[in-house]
C-alpha positions in Angstrom: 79.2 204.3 28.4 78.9 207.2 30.7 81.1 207.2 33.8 80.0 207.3 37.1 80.9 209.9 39.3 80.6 209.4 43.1 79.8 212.1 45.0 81.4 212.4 48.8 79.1 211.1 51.8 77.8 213.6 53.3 77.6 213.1 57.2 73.9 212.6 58.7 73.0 212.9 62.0 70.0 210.7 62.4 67.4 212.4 65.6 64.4 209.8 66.0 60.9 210.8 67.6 59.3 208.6 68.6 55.8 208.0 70.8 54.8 204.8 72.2 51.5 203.8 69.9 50.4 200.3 71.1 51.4 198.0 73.3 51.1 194.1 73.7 51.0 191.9 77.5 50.4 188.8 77.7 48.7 187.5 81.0 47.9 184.1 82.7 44.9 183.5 84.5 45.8 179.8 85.6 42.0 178.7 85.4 39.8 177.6 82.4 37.5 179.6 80.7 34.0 179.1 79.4 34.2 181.7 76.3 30.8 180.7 75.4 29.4 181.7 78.8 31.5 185.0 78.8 30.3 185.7 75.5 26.4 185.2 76.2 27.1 187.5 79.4 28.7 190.1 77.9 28.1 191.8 74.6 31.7 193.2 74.8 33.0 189.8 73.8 32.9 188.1 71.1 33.4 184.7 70.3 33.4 182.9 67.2 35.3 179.3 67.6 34.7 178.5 63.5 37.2 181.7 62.8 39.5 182.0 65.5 40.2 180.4 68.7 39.9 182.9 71.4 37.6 185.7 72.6 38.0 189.2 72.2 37.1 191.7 74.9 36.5 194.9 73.8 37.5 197.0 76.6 36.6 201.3 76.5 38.6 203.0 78.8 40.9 202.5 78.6 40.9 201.9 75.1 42.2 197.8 74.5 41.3 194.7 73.2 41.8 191.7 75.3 42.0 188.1 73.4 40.8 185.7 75.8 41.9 181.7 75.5 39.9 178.9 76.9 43.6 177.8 79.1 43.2 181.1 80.6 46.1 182.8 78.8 45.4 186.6 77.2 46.9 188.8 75.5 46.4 192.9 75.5 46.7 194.8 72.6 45.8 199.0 72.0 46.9 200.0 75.3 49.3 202.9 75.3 50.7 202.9 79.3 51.4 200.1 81.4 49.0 201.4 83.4 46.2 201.1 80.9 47.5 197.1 80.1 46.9 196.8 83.9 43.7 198.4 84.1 42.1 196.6 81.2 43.1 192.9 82.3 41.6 193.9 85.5 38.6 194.7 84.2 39.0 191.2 82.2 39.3 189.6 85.8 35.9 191.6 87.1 34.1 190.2 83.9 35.8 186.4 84.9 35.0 186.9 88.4 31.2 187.6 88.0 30.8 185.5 85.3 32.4 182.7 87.8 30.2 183.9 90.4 26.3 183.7 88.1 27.8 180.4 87.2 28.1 179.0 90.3 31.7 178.0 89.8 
């Protein structure tokens, strides 16, 4: 059997990069949601109960997807800045809003 030799550690200095790729908020409306209605308004949401439970927005700029839940909990995903989570739940709420308002609600 050969013998092992071990070698000496060799001291590594470990540097990370890094760069912030995605990050996920989670927001509460505090109001039902119809995700049917929002869903025939809108053809940036789509909603399909039989696979999974909530909505999802589709928002552009900036560039985030928005899972919408009939308690009126959501969750953000894709957006790179705080600013941008901000920015796309608001435009979640304008969507909400005017649905609320062509619904008489």
């Amino acid at each position: 059997m050969a013998e092992r030799v071990s070698t000496p550690h060799k001291r590594v200095t470990l540097k990370p990069t890094y760069h912030v790729v995605n990050i996920v908020a989670n927001a509460d409306l505090n109001t039902y949601l119809d995700l049917y209605g929002l869903a025939s308004m809108s053809h940036d949401v789509d909603y399909e109960p039989e696979q999974f439970p909530g909505a999802i927005l589709k928002v552009y700029n900036p560039k985030a997807a928005l899972l919408l839940f009939k308690n009126g909990k959501m969750i953000c995903t894709g957006a790179r800045t705080i600013s941008d989570v901000k920015k796309a739940i608001a435009e979640a709420v304008d969507l909400i809003k005017k649905y609320k308002k062509q619904a008489g609600r």
